[in-house]
C-alpha positions as CSV (number, residue, x, y, z in Angstrom):
1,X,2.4,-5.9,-7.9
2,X,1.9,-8.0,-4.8
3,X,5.0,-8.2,-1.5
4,X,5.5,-10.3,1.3
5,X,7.5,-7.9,3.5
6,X,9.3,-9.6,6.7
7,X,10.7,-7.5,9.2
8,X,14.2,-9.4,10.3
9,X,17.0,-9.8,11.9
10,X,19.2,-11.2,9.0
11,X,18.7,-12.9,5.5
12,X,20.3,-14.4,3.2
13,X,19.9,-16.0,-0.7
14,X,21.4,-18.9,-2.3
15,X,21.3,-20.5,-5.4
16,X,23.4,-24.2,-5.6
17,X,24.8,-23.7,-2.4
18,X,26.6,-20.4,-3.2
19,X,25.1,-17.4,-1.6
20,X,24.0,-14.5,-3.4
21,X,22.7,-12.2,-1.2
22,X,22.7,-11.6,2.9
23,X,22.0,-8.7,4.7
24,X,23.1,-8.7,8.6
25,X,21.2,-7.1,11.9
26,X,17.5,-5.8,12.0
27,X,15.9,-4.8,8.2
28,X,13.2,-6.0,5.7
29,X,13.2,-8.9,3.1
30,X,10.9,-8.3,0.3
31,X,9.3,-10.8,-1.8
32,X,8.1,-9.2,-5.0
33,X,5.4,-11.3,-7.2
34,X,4.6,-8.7,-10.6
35,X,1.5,-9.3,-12.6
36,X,1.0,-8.6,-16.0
37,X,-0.7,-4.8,-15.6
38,X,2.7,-3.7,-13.8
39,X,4.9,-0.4,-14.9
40,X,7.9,0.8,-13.8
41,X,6.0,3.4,-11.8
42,X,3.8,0.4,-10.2
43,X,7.3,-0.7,-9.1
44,X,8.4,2.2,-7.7
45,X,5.5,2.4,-5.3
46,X,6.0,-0.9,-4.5
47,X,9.5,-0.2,-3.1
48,X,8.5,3.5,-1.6
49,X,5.3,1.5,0.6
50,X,7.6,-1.1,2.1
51,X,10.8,0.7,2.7
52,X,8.3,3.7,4.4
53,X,6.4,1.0,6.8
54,X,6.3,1.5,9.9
55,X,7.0,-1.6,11.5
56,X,10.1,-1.0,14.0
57,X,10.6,-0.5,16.8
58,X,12.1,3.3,17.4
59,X,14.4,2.1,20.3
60,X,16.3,1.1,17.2
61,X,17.6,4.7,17.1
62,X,20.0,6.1,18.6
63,X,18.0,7.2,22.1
64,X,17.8,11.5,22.9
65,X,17.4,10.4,26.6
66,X,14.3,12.1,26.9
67,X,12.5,9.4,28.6
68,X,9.8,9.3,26.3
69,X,7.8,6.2,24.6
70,X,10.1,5.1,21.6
71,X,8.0,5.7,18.3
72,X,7.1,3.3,15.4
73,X,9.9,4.4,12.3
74,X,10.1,2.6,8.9
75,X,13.3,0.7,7.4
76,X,13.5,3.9,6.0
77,X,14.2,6.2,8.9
78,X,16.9,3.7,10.2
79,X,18.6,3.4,6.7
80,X,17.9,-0.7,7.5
81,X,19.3,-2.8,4.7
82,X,16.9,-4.6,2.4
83,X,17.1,-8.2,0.6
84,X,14.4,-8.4,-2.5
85,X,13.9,-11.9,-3.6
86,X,11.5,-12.0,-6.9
87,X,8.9,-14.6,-6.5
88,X,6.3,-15.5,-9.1
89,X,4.4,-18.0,-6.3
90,X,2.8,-15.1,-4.7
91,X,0.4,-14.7,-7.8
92,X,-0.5,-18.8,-7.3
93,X,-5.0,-19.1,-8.1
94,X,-5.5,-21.9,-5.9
95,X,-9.6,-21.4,-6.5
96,X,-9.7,-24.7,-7.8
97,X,-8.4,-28.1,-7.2
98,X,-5.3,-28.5,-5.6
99,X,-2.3,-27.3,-8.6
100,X,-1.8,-23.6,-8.4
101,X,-2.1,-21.9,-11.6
102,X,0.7,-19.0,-12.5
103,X,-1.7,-17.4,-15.0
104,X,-1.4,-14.1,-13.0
105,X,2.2,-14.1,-12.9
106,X,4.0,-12.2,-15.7
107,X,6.3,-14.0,-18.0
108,X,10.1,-13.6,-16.8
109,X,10.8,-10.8,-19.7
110,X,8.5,-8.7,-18.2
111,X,9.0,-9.5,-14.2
112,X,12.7,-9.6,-14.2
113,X,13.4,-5.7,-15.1
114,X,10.5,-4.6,-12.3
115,X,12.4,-6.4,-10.0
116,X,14.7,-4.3,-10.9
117,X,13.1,-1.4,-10.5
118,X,12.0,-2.1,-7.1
119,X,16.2,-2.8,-5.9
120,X,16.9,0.3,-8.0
121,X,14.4,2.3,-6.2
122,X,15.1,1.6,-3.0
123,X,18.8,2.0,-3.6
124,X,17.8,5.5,-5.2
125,X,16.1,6.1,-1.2
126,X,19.9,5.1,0.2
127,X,18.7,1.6,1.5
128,X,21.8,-1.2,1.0
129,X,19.8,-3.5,-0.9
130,X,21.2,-7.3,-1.5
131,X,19.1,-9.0,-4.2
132,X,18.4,-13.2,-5.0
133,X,18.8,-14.5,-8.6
134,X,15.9,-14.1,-10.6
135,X,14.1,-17.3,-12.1
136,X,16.9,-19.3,-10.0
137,X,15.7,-22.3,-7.5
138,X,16.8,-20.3,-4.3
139,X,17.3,-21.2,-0.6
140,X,16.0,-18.1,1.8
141,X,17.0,-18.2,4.8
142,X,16.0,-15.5,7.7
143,X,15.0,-15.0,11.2
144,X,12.0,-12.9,11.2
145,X,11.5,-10.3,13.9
146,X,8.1,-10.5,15.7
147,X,6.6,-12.3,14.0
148,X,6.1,-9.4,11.4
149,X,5.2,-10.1,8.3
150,X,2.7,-7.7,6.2
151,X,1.7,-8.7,2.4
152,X,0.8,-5.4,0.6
153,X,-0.6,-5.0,-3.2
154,X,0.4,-2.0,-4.9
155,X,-1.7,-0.7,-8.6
């Protein structure tokens, strides 16, 4: 299973002009690409790795007034909402010519309910979690934070 994970300050999903999905203020938007060796528990890792990266900035929290160097904290330790948009793309072979193949990418039946697994999961972890449309043509919008953006493969 392979994520592009964006730390932002707000996304949001549409599909023919009708949003789907937003989340508002600092969190993650996860693009999830499965392959056909992926499980349910291939999934869950998935979600438990990005949700737990530490990519933000501790001021985030609320401050002890101690002084002291704010520390690195995940999406997790803020309880930052998340927006998981499935995209097949991020298994494109471009090793030859110049039309991607999606032989890597799993067929829908299989993709769509690890999708799900990864929202469900990191709902299960108490994360508000907005999600896109699955094989719909969507419009992402976001601003991302940094730049930060972190692509992670999970077997």
């Amino acid at each position: 299973m392979r994520a592009v994970i964006q730390r932002v300050d707000g996304a949001s999903v549409s599909v023919d002009g009708d949003e789907v999905g937003r989340i508002e203020g600092p969190g993650l938007l996860i693009l999830v690409g499965v392959t056909h060796s992926d499980t349910e528990a291939t999934a869950r890792r998935l979600a438990q790795k990005a949700y737990d990266l530490r990519i933000f900035d501790g001021a985030l929290a609320q401050q002890d007034g101690s002084g002291e160097r704010a520390k690195e904290m995940s999406a997790s330790d803020l309880g930052l909402p998340v927006l998981v948009v499935s995209q097949f793309t991020l298994y494109a072979d471009t090793r030859k010519g110049r039309r991607p193949t999606w032989d890597a990418a799993a067929p829908g039946p299989v993709a769509e309910p690890l999708v799900d697994v990864v929202a469900a999961e990191l709902r299960a972890r108490g994360a508000h979690v907005a999600t896109g449309r699955f094989g719909a043509d969507m419009r992402v919008a976001l601003v991302n934070d940094g730049p930060v953006t972190i692509i992670i493969d999970v077997d």
